[in-house]
C-alpha positions in Angstrom: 92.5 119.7 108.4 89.9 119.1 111.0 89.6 115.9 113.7 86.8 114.2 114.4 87.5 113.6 118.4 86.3 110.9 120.2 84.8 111.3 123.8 88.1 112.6 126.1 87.8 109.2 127.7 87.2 106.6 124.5 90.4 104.5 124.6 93.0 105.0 121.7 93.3 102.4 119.3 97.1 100.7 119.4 99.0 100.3 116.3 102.1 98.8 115.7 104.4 100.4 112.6 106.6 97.5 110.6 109.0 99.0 107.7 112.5 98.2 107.6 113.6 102.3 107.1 113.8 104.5 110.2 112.1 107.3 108.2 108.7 105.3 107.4 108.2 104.4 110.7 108.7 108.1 111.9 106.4 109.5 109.0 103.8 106.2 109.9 104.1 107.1 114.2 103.5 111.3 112.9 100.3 110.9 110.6 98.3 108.1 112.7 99.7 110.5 115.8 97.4 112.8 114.4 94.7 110.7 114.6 92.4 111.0 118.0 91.7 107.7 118.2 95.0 106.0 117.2 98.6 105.6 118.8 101.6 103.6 118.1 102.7 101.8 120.4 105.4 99.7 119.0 107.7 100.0 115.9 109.5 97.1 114.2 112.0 96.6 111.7 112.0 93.4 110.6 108.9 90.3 110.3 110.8 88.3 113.0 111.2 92.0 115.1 107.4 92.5 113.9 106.2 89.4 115.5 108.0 89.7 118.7 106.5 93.2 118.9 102.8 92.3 118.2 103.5 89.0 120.5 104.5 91.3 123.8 101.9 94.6 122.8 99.0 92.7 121.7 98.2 95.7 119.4 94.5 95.8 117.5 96.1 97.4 113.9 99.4 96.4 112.7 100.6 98.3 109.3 102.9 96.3 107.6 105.6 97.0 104.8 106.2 94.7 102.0 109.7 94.1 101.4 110.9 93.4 105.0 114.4 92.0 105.2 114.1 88.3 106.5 110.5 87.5 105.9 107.8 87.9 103.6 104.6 89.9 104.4 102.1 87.0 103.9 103.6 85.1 106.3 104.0 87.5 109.0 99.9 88.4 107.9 99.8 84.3 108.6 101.8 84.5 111.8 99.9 87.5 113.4 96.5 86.2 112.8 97.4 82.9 115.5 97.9 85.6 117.8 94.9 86.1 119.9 93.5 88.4 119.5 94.6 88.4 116.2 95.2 92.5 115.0 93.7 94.1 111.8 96.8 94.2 109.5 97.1 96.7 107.1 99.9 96.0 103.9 101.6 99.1 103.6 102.6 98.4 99.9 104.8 100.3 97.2 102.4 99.4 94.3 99.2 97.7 95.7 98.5 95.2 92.9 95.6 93.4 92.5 97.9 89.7 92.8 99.2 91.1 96.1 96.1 91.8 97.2 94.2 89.2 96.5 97.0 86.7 98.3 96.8 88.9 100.8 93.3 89.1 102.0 93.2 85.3 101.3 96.3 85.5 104.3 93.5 87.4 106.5 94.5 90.8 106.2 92.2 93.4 106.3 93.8 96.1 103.9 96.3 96.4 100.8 97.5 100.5 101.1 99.3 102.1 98.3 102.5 103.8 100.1 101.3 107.1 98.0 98.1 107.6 99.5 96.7 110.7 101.2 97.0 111.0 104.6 93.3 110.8 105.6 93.2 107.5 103.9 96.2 106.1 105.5 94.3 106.9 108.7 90.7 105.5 107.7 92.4 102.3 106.4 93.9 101.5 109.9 91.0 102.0 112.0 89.3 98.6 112.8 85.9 98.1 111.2 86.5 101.2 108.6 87.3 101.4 105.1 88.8 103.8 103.0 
């Protein structure tokens, strides 16, 4: 698979990864790794750890799980968008349902992802301004 590279000194985009098991954060942090113009710079576990996270790191793309354990994803989406800047927020979904979606981009988030998606489209969907 080939990378398109930005110029050496383009700055990388900073993402923060929000799912609730270990291993989706480590498989989210390894496939936008990849990415040139990506990093993560944060991980959280939790909305209220998610929050706390995008608060402190001020990232510009936040991917976002669904079922988080003590918060729901449209009101962290609501949450993170007072922050300012507010990040891009990608929903990271199981099944991305047209409902969800809709509520969702009505919230101000820029993306609904299906969790089985190729990994070139998880990587489009994150960059700001882009679409898959």
């Amino acid at each position: 698979m080939s990378v398109v590279r930005p110029a050496a000194d383009a700055p990388r985009v900073p993402c923060v990864a929000v799912d609730d098991h270990p291993v989706v954060r480590e498989g989210l942090r390894r496939i936008l790794g990849r990415t040139a113009d990506l990093t993560v710079v944060g991980e959280a576990a939790s909305g209220g750890e998610a929050l706390r996270v995008a608060h402190d790191l001020r990232p510009e793309v936040v991917v976002l799980d669904t079922s988080l354990p003590d918060a729901g994803p449209l009101d962290v989406v609501r949450q993170l968008r007072l922050l300012a800047p507010a990040p891009a927020v990608v929903l990271f979904a199981e099944a991305a349902d047209a409902m969800l979606a809709a509520r969702a981009r009505a919230a101000g988030l820029a993306v609904v992802q299906d969790k089985c998606l190729k990994v070139e489209w998880a990587r489009r969907s994150v960059r700001p301004g882009d679409t898959p």
